[in-house]
PyMOL Python script that loads the backbone (N, CA, C, O; Angstrom):
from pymol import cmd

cmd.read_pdbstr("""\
ATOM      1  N   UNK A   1       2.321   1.706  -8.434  1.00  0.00           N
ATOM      2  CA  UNK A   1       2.439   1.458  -7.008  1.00  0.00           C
ATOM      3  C   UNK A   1       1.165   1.979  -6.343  1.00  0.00           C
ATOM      4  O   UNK A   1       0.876   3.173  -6.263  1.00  0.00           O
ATOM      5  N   UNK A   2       0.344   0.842  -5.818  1.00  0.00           N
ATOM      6  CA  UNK A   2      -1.270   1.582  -5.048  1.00  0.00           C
ATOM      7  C   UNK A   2      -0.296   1.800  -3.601  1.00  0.00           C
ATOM      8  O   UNK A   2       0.740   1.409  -3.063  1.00  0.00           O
ATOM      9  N   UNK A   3      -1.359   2.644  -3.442  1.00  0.00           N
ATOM     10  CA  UNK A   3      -0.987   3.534  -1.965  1.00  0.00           C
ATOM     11  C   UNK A   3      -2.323   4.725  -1.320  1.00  0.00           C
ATOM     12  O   UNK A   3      -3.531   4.603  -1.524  1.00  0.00           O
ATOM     13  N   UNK A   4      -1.841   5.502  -0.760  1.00  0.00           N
ATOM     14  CA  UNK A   4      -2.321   6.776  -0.701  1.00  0.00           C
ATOM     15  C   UNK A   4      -1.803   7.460  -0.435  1.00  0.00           C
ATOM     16  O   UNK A   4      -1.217   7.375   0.644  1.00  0.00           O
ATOM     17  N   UNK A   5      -1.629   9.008  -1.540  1.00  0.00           N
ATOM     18  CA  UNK A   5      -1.308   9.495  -1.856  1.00  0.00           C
ATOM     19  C   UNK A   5      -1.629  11.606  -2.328  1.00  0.00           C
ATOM     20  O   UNK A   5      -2.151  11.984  -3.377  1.00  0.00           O
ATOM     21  N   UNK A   6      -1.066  12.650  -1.063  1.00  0.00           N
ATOM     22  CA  UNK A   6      -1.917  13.623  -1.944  1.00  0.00           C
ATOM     23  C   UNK A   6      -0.813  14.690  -2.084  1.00  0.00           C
ATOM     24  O   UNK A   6       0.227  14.862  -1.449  1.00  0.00           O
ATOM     25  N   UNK A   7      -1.217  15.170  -2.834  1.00  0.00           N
ATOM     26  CA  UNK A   7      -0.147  16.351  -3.073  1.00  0.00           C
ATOM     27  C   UNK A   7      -1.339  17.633  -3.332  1.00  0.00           C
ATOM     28  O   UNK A   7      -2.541  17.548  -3.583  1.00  0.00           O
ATOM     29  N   UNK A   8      -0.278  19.047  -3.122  1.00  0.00           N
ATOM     30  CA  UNK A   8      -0.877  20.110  -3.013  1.00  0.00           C
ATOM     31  C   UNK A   8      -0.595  20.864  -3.996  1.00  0.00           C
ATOM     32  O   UNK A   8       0.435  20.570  -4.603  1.00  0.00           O
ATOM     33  N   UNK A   9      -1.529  22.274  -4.563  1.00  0.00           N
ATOM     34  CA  UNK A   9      -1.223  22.587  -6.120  1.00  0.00           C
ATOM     35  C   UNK A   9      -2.160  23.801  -5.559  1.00  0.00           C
ATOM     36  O   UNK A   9      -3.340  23.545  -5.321  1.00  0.00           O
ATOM     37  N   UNK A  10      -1.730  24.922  -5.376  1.00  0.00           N
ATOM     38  CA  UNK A  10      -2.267  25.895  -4.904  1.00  0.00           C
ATOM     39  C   UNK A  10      -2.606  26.053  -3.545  1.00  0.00           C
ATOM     40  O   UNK A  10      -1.805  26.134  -2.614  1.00  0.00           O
ATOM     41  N   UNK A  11      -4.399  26.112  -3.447  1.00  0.00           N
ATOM     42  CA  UNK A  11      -4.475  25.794  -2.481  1.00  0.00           C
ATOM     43  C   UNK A  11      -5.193  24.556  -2.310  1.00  0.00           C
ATOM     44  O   UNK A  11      -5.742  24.242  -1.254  1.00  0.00           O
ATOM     45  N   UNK A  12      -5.184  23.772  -3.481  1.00  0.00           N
ATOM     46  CA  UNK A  12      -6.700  22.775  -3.430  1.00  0.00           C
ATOM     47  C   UNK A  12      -5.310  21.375  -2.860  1.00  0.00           C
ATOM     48  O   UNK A  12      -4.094  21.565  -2.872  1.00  0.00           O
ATOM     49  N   UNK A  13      -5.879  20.343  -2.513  1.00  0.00           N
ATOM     50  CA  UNK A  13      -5.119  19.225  -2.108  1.00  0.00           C
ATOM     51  C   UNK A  13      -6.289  18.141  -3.051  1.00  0.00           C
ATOM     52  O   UNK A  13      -7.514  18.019  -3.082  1.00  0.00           O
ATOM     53  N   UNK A  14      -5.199  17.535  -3.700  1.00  0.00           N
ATOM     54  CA  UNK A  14      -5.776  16.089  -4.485  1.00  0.00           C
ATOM     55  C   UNK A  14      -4.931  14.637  -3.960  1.00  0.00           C
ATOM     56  O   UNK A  14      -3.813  14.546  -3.452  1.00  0.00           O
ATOM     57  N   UNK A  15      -5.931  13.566  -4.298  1.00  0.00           N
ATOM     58  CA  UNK A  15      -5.339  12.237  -3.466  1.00  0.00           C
ATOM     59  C   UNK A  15      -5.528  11.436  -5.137  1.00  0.00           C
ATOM     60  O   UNK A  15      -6.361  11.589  -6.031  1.00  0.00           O
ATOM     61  N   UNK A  16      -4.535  10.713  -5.019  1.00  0.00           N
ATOM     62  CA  UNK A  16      -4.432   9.754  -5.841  1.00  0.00           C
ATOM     63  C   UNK A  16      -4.101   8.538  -4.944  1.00  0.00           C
ATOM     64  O   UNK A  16      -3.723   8.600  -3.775  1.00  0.00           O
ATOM     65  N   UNK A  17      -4.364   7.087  -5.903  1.00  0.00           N
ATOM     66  CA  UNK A  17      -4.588   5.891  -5.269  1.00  0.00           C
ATOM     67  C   UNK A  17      -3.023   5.285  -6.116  1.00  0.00           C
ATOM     68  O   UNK A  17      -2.242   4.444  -5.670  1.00  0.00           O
ATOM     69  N   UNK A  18      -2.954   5.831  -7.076  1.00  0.00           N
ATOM     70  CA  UNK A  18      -1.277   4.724  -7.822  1.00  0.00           C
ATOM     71  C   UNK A  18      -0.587   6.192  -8.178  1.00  0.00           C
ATOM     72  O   UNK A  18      -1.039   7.203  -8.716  1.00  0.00           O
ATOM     73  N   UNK A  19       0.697   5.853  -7.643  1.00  0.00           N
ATOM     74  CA  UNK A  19       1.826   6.658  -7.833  1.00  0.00           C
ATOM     75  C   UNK A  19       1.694   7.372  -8.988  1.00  0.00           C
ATOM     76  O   UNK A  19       1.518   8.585  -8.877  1.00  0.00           O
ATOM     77  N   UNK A  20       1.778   6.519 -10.868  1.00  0.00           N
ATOM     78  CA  UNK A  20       1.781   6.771 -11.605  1.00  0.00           C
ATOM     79  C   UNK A  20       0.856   8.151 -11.895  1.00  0.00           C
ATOM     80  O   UNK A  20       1.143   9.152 -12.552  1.00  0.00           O
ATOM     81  N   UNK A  21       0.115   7.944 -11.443  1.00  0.00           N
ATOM     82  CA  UNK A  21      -1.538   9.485 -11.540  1.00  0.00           C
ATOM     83  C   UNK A  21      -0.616  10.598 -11.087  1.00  0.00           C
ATOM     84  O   UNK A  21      -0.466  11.489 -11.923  1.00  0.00           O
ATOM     85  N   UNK A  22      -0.083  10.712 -10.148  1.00  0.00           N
ATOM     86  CA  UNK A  22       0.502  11.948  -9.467  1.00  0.00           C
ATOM     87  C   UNK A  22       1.124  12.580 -10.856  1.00  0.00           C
ATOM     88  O   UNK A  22       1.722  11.920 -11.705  1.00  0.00           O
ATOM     89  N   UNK A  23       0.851  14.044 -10.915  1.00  0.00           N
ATOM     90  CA  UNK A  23       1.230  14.945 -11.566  1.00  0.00           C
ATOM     91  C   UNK A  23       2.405  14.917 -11.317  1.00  0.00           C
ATOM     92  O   UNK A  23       2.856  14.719 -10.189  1.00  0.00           O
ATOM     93  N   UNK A  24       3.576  15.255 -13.100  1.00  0.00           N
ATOM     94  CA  UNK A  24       4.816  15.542 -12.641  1.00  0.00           C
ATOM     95  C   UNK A  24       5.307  17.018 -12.163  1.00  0.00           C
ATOM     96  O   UNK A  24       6.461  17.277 -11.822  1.00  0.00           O
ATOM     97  N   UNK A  25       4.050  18.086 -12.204  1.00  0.00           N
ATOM     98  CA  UNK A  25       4.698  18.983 -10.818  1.00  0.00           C
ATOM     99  C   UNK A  25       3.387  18.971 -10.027  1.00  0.00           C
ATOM    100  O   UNK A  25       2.474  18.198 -10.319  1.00  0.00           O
ATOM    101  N   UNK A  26       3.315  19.884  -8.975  1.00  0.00           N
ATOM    102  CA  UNK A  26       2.815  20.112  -7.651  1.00  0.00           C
ATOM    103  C   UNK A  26       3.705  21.382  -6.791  1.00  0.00           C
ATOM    104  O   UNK A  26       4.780  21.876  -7.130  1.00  0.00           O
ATOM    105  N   UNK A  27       2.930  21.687  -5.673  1.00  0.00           N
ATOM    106  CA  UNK A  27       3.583  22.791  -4.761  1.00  0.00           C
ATOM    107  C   UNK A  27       3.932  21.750  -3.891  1.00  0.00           C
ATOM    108  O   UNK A  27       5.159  21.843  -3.845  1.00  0.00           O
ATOM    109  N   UNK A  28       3.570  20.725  -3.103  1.00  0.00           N
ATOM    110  CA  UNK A  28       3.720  19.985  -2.344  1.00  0.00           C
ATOM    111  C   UNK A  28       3.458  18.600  -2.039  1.00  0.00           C
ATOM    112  O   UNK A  28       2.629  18.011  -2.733  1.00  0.00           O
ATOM    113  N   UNK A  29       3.996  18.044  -1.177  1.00  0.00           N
ATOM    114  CA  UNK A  29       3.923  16.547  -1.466  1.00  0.00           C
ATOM    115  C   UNK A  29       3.616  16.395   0.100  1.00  0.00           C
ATOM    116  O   UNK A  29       4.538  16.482   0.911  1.00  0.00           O
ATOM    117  N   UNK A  30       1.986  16.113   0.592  1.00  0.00           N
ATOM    118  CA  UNK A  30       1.824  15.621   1.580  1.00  0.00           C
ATOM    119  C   UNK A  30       1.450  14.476   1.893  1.00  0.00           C
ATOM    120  O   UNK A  30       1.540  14.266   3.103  1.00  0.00           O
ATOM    121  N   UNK A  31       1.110  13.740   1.363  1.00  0.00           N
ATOM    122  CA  UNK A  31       0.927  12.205   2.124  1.00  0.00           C
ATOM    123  C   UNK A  31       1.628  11.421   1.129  1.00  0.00           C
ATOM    124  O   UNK A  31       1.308  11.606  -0.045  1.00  0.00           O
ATOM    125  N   UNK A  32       2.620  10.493   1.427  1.00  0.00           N
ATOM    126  CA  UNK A  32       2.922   8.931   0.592  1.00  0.00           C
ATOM    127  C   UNK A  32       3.248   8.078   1.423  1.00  0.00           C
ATOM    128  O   UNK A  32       3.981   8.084   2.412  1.00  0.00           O
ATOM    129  N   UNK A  33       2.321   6.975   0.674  1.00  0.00           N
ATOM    130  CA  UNK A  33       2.074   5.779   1.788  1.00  0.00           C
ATOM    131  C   UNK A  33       1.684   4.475   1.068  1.00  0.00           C
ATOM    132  O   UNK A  33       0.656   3.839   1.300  1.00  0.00           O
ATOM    133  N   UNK A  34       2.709   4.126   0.090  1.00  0.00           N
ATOM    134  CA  UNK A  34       2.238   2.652  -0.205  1.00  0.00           C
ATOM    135  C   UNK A  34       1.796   1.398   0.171  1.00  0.00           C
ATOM    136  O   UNK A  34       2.383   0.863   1.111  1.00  0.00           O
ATOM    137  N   UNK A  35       0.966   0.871  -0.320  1.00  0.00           N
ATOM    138  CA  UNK A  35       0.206  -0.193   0.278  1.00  0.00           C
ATOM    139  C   UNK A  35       1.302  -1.540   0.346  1.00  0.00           C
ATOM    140  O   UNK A  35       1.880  -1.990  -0.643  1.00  0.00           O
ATOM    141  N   UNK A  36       1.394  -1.896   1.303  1.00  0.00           N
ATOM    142  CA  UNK A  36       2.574  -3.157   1.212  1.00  0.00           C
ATOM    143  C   UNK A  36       1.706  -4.214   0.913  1.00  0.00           C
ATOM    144  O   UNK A  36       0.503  -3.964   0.982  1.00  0.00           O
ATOM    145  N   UNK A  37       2.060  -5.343   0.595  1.00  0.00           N
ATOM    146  CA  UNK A  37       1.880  -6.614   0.020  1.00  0.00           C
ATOM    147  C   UNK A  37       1.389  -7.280   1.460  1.00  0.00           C
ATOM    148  O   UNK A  37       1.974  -6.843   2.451  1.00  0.00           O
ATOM    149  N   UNK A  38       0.385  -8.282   1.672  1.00  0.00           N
ATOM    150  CA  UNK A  38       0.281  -8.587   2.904  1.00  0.00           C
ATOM    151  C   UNK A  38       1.060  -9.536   3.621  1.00  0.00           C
ATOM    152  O   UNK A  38       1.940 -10.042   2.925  1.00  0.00           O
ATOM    153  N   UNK A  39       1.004  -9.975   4.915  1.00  0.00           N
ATOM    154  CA  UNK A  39       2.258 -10.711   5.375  1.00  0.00           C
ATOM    155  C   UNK A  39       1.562 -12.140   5.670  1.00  0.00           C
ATOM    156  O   UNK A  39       0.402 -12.321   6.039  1.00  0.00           O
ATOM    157  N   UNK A  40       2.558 -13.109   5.417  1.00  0.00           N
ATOM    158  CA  UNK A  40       3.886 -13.026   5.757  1.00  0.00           C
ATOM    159  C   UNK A  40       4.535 -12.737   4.237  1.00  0.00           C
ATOM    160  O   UNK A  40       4.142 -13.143   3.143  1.00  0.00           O
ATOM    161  N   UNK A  41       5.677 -11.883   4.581  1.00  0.00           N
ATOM    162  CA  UNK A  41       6.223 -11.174   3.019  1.00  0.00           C
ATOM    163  C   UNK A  41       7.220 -12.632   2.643  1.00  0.00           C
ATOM    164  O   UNK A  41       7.620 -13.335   3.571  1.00  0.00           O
ATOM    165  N   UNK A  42       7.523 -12.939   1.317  1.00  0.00           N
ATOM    166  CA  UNK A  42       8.380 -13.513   0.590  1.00  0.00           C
ATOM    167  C   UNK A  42       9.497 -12.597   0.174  1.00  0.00           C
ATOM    168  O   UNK A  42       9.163 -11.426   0.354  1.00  0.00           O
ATOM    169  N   UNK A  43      10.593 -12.712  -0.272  1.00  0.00           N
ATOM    170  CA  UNK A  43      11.592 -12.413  -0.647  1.00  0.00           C
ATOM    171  C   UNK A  43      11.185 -11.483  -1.825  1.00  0.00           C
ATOM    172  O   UNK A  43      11.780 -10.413  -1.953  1.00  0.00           O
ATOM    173  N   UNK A  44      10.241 -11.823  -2.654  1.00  0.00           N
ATOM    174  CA  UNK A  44       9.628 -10.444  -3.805  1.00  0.00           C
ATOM    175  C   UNK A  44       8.829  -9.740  -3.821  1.00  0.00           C
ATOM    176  O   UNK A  44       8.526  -9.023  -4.775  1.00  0.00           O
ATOM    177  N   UNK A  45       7.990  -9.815  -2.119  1.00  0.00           N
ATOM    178  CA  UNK A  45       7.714  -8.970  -1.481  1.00  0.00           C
ATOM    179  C   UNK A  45       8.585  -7.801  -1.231  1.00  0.00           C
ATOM    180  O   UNK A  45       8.492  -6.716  -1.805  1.00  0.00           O
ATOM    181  N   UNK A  46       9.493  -8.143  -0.264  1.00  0.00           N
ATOM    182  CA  UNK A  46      10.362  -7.530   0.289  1.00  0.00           C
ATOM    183  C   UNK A  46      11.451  -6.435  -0.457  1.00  0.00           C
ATOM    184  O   UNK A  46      11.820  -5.324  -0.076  1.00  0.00           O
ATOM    185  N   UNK A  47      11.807  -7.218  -1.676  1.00  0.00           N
ATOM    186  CA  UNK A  47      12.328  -6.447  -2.856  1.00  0.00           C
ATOM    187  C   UNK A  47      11.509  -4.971  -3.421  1.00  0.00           C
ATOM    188  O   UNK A  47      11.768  -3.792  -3.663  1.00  0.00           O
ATOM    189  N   UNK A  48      10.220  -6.048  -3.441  1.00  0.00           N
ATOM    190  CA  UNK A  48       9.096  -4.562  -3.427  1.00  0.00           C
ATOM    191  C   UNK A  48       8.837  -3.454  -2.788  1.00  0.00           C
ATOM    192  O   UNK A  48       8.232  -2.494  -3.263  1.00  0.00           O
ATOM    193  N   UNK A  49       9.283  -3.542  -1.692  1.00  0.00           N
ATOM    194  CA  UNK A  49       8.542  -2.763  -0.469  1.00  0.00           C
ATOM    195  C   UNK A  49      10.093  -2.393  -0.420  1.00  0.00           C
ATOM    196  O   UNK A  49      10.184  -1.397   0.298  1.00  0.00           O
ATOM    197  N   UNK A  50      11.247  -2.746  -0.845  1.00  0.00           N
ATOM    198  CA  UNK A  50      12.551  -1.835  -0.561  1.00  0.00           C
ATOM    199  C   UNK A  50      12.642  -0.817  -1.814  1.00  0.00           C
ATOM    200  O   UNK A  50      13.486   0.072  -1.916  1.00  0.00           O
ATOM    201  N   UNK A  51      11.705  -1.081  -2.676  1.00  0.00           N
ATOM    202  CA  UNK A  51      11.648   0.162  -3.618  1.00  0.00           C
ATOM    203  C   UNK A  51      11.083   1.188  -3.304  1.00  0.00           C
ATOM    204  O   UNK A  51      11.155   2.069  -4.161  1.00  0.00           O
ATOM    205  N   UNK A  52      10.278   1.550  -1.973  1.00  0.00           N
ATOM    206  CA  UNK A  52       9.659   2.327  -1.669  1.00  0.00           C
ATOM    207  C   UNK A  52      10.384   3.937  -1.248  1.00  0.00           C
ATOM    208  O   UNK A  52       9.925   4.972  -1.733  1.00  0.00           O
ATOM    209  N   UNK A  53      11.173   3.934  -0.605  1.00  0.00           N
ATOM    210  CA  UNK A  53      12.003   4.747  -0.810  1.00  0.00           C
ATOM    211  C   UNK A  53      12.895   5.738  -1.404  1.00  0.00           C
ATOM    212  O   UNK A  53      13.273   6.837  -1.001  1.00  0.00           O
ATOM    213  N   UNK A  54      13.211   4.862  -2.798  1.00  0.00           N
ATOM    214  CA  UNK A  54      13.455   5.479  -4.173  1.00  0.00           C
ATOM    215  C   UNK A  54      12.592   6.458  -4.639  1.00  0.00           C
ATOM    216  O   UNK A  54      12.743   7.618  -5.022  1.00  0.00           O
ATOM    217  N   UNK A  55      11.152   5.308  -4.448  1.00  0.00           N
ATOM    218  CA  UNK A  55      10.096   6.280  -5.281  1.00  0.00           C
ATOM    219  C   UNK A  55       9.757   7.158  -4.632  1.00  0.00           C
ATOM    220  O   UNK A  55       9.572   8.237  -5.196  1.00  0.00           O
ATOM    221  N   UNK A  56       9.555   7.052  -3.287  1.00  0.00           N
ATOM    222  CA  UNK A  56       9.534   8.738  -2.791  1.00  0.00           C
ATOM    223  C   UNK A  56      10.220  10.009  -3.120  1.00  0.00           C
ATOM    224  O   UNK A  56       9.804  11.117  -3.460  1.00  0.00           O
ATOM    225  N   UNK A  57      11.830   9.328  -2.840  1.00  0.00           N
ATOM    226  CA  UNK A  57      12.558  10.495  -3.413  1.00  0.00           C
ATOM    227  C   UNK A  57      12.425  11.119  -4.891  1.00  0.00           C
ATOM    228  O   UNK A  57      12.823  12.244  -5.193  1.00  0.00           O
ATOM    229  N   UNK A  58      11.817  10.232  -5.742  1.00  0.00           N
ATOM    230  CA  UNK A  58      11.288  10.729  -6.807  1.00  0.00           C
ATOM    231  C   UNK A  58      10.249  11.417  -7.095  1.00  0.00           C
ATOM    232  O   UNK A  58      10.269  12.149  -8.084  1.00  0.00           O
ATOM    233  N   UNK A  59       9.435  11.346  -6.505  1.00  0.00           N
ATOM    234  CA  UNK A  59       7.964  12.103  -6.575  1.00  0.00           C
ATOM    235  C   UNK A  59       8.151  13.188  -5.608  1.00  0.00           C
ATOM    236  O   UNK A  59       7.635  14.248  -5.963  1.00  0.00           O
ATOM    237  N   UNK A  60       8.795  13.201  -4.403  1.00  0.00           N
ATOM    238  CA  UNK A  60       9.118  14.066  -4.006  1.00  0.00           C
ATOM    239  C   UNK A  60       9.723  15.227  -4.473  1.00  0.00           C
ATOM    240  O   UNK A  60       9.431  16.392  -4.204  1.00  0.00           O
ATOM    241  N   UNK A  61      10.929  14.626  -5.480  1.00  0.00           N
ATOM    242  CA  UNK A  61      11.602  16.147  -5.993  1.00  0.00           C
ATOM    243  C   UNK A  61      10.516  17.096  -6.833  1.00  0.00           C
ATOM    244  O   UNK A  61      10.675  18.289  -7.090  1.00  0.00           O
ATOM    245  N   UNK A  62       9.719  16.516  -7.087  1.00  0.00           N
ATOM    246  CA  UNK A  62       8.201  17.010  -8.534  1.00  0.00           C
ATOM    247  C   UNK A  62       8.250  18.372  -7.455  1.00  0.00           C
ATOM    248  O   UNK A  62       8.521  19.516  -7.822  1.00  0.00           O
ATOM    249  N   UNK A  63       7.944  17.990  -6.131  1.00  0.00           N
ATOM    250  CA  UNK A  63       7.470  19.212  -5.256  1.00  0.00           C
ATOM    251  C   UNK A  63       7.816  20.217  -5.540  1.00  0.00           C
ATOM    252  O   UNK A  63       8.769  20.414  -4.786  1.00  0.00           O
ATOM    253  N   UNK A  64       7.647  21.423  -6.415  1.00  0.00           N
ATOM    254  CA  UNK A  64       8.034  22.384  -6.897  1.00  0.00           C
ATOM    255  C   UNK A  64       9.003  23.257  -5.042  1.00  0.00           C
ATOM    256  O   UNK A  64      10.178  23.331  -4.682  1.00  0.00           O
ATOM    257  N   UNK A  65       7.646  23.720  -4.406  1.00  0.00           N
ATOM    258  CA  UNK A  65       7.855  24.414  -3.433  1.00  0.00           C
ATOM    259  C   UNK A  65       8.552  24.334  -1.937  1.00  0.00           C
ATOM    260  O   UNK A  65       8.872  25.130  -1.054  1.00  0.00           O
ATOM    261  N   UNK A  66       8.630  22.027  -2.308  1.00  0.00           N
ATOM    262  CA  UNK A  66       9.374  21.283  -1.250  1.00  0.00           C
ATOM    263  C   UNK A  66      10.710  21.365  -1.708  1.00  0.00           C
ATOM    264  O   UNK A  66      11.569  20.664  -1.174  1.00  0.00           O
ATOM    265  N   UNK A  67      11.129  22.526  -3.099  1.00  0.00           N
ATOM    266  CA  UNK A  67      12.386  22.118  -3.164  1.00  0.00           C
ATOM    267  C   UNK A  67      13.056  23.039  -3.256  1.00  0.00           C
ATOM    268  O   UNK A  67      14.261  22.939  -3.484  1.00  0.00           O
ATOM    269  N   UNK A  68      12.217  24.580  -3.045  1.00  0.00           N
ATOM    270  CA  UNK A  68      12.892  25.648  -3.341  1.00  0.00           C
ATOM    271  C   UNK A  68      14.067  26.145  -2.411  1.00  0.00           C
ATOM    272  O   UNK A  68      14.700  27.160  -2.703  1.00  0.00           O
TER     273      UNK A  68
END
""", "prot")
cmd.dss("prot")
cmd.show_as("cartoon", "prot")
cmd.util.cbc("prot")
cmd.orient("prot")
C-alpha cells in the first residue's frame, strides 16, 4: 500500500513510502496516509480504499508506546 507514512523509534522519526517497509515494532505511529487511486473511483477502487482502515488498525497496534 504506497502512501506516506512515519513512525517514531526513540527519538529519531523515519518515513516510509509502502506500508509493507514499516517495522513490525516502533514507539509510535505518526503519520498514515495512503495514496488513493485517482478519481473518478470504480467499484475496485473503492474496495481498495475501504481497506484502509483495517490496515491502520494494524500497523497501529505495532505502536509499542501507542498501546501501553
Amino acid at each position: 500500500m504506497i502512501g506516506e507514512y512515519t513512525v517514531k523509534i526513540g527519538d529519531k522519526l523515519f518515513e516510509y513510502t509502502n506500508v509493507n517497509d514499516i517495522p513490525k515494532k516502533f514507539d509510535h505511529l505518526i503519520k498514515f496516509v495512503p495514496t488513493e487511486p485517482p478519481e473518478p473511483h470504480t467499484q475496485e477502487d473503492h474496495d481498495y480504499i475501504n481497506t484502509f482502515p483495517e490496515k491502520f488498525k494494524e500497523v497501529a497496534k505495532r505502536g509499542i508506546k501507542d498501546n501501553e
